[in-house]
C-alpha positions as CSV (number, residue, x, y, z in Angstrom):
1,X,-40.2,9.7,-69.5
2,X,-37.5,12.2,-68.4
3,X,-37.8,11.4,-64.6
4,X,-37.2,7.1,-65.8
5,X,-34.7,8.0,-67.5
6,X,-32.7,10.2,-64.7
7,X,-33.6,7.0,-62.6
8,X,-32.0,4.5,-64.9
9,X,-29.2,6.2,-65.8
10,X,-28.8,7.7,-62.0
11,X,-28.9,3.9,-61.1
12,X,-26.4,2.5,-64.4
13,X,-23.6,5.2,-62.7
14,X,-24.1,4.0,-59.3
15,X,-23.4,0.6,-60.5
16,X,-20.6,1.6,-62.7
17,X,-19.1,3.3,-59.7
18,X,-19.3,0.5,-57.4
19,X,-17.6,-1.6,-59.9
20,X,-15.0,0.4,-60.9
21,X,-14.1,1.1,-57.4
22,X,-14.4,-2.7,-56.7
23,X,-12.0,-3.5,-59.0
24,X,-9.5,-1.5,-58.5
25,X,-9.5,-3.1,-54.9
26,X,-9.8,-6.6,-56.4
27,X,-7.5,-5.7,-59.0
28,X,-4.5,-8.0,-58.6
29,X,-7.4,-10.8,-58.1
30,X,-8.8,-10.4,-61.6
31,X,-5.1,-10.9,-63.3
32,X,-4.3,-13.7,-61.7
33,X,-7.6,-15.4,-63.1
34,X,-7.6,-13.7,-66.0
35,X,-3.8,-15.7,-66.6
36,X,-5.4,-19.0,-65.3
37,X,-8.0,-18.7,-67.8
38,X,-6.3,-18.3,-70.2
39,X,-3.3,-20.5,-69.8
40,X,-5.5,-23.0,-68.9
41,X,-8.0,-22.4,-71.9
42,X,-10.6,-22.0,-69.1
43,X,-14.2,-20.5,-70.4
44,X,-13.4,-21.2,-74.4
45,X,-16.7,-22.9,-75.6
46,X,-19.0,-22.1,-77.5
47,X,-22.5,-20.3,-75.7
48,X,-25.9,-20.8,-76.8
49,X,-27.5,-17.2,-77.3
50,X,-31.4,-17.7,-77.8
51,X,-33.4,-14.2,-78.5
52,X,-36.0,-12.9,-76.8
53,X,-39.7,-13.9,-78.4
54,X,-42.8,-12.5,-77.7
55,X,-43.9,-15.3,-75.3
56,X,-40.8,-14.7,-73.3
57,X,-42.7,-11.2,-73.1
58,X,-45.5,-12.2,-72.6
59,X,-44.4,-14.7,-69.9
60,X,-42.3,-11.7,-67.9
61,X,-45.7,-9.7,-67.8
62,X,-48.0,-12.4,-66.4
63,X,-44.9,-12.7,-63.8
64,X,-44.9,-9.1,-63.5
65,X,-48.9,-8.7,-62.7
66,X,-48.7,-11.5,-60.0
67,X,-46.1,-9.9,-58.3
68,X,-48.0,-6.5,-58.0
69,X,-51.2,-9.0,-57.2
70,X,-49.1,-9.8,-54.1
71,X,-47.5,-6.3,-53.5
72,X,-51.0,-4.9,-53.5
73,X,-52.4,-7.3,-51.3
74,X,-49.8,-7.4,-48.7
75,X,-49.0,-3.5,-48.6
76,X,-51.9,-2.2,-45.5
77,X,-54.5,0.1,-46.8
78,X,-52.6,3.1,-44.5
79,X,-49.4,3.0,-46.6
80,X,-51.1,2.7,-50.0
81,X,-53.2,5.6,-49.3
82,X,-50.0,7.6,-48.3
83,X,-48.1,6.5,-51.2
84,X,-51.2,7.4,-53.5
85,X,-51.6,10.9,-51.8
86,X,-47.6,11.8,-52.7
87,X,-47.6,10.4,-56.1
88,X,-51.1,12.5,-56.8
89,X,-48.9,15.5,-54.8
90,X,-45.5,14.9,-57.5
91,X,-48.7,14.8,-60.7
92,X,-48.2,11.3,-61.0
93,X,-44.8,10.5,-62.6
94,X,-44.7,7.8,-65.8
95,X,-48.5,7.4,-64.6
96,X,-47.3,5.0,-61.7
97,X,-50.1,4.1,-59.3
98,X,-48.7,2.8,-55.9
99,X,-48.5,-0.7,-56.4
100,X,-46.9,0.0,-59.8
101,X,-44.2,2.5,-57.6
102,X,-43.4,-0.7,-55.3
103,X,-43.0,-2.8,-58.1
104,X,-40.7,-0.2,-59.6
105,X,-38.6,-0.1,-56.3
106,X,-38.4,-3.7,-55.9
107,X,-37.7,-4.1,-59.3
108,X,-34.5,-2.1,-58.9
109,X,-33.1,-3.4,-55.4
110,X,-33.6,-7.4,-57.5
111,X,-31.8,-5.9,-60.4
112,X,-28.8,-4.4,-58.3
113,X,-28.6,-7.0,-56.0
114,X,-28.3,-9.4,-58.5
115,X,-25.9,-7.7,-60.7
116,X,-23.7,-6.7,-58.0
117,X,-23.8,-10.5,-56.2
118,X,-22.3,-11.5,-59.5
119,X,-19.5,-9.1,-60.1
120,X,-18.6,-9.6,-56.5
121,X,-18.4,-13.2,-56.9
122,X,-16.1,-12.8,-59.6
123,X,-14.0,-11.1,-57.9
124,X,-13.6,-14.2,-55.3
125,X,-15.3,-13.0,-52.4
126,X,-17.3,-14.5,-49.6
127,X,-20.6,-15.4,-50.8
128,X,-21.4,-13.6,-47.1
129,X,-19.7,-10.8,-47.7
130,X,-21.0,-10.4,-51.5
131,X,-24.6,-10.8,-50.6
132,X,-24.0,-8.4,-47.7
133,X,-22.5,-5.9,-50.0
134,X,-25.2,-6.3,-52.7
135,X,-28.3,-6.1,-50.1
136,X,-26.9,-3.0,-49.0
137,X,-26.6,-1.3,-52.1
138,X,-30.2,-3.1,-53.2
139,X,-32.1,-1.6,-50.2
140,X,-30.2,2.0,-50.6
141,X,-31.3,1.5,-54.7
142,X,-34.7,0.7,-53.4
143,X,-35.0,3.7,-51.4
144,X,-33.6,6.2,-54.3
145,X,-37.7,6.4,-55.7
146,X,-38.6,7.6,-52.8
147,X,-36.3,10.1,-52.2
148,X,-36.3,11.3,-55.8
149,X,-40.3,11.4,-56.0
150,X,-39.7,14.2,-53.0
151,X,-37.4,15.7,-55.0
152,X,-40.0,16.2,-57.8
153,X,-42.9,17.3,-55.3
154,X,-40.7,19.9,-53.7
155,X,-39.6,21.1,-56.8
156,X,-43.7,21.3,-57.9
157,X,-44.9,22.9,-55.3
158,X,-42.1,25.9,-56.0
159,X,-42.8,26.0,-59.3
160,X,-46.8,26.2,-58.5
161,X,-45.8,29.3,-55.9
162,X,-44.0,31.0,-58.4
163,X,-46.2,31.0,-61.2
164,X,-49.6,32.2,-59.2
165,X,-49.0,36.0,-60.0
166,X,-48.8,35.5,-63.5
167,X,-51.5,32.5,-64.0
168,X,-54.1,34.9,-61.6
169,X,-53.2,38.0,-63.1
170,X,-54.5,36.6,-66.8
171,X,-57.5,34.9,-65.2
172,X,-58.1,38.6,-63.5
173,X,-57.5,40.3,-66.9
174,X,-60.1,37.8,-68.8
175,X,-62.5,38.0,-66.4
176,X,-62.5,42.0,-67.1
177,X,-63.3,41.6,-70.5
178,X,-66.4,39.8,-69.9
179,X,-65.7,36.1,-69.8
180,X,-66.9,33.9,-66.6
181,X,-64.7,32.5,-64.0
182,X,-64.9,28.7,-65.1
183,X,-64.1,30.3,-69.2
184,X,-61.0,32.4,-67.8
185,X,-59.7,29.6,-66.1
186,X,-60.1,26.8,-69.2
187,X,-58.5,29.7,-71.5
188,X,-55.0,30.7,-69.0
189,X,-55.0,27.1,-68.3
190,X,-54.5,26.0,-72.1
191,X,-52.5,28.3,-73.1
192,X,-49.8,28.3,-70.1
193,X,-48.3,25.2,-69.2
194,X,-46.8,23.9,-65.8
195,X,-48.1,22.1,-62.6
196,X,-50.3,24.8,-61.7
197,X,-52.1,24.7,-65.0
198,X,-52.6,20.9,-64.6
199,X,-54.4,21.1,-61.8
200,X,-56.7,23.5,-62.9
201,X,-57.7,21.6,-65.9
202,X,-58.3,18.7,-64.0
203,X,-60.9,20.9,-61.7
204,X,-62.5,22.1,-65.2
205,X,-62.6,18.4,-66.1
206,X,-64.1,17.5,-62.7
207,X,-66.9,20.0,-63.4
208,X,-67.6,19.0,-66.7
209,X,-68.4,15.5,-64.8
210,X,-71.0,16.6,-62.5
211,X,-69.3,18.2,-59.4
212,X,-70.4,21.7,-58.6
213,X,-67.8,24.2,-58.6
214,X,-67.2,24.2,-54.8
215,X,-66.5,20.6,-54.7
216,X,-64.1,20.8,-57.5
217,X,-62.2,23.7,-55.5
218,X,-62.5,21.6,-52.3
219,X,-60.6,19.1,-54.2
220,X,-58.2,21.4,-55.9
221,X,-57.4,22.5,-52.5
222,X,-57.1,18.9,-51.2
223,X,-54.2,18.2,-54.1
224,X,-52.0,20.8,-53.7
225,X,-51.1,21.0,-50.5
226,X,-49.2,24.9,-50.7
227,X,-50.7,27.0,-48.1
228,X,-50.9,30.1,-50.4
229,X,-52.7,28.3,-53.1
230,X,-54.9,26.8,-50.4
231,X,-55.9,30.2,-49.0
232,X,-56.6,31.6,-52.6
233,X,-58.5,28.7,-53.4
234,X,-60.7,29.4,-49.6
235,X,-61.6,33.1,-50.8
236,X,-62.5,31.6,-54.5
237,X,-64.9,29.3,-52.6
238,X,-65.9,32.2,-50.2
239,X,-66.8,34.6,-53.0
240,X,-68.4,31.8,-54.5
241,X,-71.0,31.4,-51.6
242,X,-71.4,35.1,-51.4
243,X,-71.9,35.8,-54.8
244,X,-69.6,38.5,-54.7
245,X,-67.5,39.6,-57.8
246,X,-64.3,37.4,-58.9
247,X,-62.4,40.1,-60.4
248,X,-62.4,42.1,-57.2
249,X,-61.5,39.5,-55.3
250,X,-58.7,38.1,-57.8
251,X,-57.3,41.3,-58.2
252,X,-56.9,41.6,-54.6
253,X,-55.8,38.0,-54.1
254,X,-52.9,38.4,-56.6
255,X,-51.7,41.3,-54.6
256,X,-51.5,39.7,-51.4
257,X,-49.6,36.4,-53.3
258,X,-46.9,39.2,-54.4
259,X,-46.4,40.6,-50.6
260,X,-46.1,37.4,-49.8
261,X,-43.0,36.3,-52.1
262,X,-41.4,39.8,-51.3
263,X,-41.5,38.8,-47.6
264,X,-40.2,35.1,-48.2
265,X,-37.6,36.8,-50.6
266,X,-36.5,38.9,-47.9
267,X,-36.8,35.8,-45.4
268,X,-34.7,33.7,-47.3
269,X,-32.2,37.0,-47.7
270,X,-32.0,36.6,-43.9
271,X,-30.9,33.0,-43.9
272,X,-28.1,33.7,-46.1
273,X,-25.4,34.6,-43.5
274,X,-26.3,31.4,-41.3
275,X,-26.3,28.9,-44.3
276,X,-23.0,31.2,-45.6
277,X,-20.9,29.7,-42.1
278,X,-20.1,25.9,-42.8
279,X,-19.0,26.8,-46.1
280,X,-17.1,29.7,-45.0
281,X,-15.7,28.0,-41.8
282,X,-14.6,24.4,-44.0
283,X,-13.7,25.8,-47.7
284,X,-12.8,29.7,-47.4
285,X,-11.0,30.2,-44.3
286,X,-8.7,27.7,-44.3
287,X,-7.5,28.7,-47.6
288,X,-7.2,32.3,-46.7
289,X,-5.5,31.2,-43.4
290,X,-2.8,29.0,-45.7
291,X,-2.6,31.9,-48.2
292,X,-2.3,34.4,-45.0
293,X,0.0,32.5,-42.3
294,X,1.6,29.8,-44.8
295,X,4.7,32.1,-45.3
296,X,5.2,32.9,-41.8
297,X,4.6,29.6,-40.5
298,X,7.9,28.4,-43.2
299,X,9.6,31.4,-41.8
300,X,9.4,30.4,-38.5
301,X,10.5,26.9,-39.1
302,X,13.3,27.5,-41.1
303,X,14.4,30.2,-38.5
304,X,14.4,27.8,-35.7
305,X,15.8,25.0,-37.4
């Protein structure tokens, strides 16, 4: 619900934006007409409001399912599966299933396009140039989903990396006091929340289906695509075959996942000073260079002038 509404309202200011920037070019435009109108009692009539009933509703969803009829037919079986693969990647966002993401993004390009073909036509444009405008913005608008569902399986797979010490560390410590791997996992998993926690009830509820504890690890390992998690999830499956013990092996498995994040900790430390030089180069020098030399520099002309 949170990420619709960041799109709605992200998509509302962009609109807003455009307008207001449109009128204030269009400006003396809209009070000449606004005088005409008036002076001319132009637009004064009563308007016939009728409010939306439920077979309106109803009408708008029959149109709605035909058009993801066609969008699902006409998208190849390639790009679906792609699309499907990211939006099982981000935890699937409002519960959007491909075709329901296309609709989505279509959805918004018509809705801009057509609100921003109006206000440009009241501001007596082209119709070339208004429909070129509002297509713009529409396929940029239709685009933003995309983008944005990145956004949200970037920002998963960081939050899954950072909370695999603690999550393992509690799975280690019940296993310890006697309960099995499958029991440890349902337990941390219930009582933590986050990505990482999703997933792993959706491997206990795999299991409880039929699939053997490998296959649900194969496909745990399948959906989150973080290479740490993958490799942890490769020894689970290991020990699994071998029959060796999984407190050993998690207890040893948590250590490596904390050398790891020291040495990307001390990675990113290292990329500091290189991402520090267009920021230093455009925003600090220059004022330290006016602050520094801006005396001299009115010195010198007033000197030689």
């Amino acid at each position: 619900m949170i990420s619709l509404l960041f799109i709605l309202f992200t998509s509302l200011f962009f609109m807003l934006v455009v307008g207001a920037i449109l009128s204030q070019l269009y400006k003396q435009k809209i009070a000449i007409n606004r005088r005409t109108a008036s002076y001319f009692d132009i637009g004064e009539g009563k308007r016939n409001t009728k409010p939306i009933t439920k077979n309106d509703l109803v009408f708008l969803k029959k149109v709605s399912d035909k058009v993801k009829t066609v969008i699902d037919q006409k998208t190849p079986i390639s790009k679906k599966y792609e699309l499907e693969l990211r939006l099982r990647e981000a935890g699937y966002p409002l519960n959007l299933s491909s075709t329901d993401f296309k609709f989505f993004q279509l959805l918004i390009g018509f809705v801009i396009f057509f609100s921003l073909s109006l206000l440009l036509m009241k501001l007596d444009t082209t119709i070339f140039s208004s429909f070129f405008l509002a297509g713009l913005m529409a396929v940029i608008a239709m685009y933003y989903p995309s983008f944005y569902l990145s956004v949200i399986i970037k920002k998963r797979r960081i939050a899954i990396q950072k909370s695999m010490p603690d999550f393992f560390d509690m799975v280690n410590l019940s296993i310890e006091a006697g309960m099995g791997l499958d029991a440890a996992l349902l337990k941390v998993s219930k009582n933590s929340k986050g990505p990482l926690s999703e997933e792993f009830l959706q491997t206990i509820e795999d299991m409880k289906l039929g699939k053997s504890r490998r296959e649900a690890f194969y496909d745990l390992r399948k959906r989150v695509p973080v290479h740490q998690f993958q490799s942890i999830i490769t020894s689970l499956i290991q020990a699994d075959m071998l029959g060796v013990g999984m407190a050993k092996v998690i207890r040893s498995l948590t250590g490596r996942i904390r050398e790891q994040r020291t040495q990307l900790a001390r990675e990113q430390a290292m990329k500091a000073p290189v991402k520090m030089i267009f920021p230093m180069m455009f925003f600090i020098f220059p004022a330290l260079f006016i602050v520094m030399l801006g005396p001299l520099v009115i010195y010198l002309i007033q000197t030689i002038l």
